[in-house]
C-alpha positions as CSV (number, residue, x, y, z in Angstrom):
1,X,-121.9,132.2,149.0
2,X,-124.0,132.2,145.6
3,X,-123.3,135.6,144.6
4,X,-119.8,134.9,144.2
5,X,-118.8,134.1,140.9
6,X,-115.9,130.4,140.7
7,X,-112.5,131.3,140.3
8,X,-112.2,127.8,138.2
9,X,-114.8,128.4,135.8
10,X,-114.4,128.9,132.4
11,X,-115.6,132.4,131.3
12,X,-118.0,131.8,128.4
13,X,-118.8,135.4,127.8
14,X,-115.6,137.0,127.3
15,X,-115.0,136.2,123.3
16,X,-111.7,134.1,122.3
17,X,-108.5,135.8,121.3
18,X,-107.6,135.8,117.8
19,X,-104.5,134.5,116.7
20,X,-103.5,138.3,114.9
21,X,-104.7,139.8,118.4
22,X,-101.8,137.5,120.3
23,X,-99.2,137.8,117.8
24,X,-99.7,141.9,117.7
25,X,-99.5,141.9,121.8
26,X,-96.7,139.5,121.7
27,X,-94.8,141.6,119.1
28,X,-95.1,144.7,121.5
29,X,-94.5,143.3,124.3
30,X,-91.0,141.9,122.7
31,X,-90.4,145.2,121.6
32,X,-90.7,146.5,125.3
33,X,-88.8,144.1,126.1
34,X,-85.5,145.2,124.1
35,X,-86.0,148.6,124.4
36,X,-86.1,147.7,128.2
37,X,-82.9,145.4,128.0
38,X,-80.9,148.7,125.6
39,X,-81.9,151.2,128.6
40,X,-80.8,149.1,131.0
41,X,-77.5,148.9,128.9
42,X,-76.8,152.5,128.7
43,X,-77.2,153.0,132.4
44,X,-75.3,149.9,133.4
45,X,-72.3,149.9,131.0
46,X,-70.2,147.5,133.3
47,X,-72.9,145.1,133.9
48,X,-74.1,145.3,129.8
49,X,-70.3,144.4,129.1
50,X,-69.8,141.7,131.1
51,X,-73.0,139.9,130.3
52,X,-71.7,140.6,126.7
53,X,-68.6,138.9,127.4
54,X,-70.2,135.9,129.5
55,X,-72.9,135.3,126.1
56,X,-69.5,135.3,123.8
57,X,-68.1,132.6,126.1
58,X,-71.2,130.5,126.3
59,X,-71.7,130.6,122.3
60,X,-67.6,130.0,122.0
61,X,-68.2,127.2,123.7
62,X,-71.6,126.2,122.2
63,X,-71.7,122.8,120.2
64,X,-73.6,122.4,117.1
C-alpha cells in the first residue's frame, strides 16, 4: 500500500523541538504532577501517611 505513510520513518517536516520548548513542557508537566500527588494526599490521608512514614524509613536507613 503506497498511500500509506511508514510508521519508522523519520518525519522531516515537523520542525525540531527547542530546548526552552521541552524544558517549559517538562516544568508543567512536573507541576501536574505534584499538584496531582497533594490531591491525592488530601483524599487519601492514611495512604499519604504511611507512604510518609515508609520514605522516612528508607532515607533513615539511606547510606551516604
Amino acid at each position: 500500500m503506497p498511500d500509506l505513510p511508514e510508521r519508522d520513518a523519520p518525519q522531516t517536516d515537523a520542525p525540531r523541538e527547542t530546548q526552552t520548548e521541552r524544558r517549559r513542557r517538562r516544568d508543567r508537566f512536573l507541576r501536574e504532577l505534584a499538584e496531582a500527588r497533594e490531591l491525592r494526599d488530601r483524599v487519601q490521608p492514611r495512604r499519604a501517611k504511611s507512604a510518609r512514614l515508609r520514605r522516612a524509613m528508607r532515607m533513615r536507613t539511606f547510606r551516604w
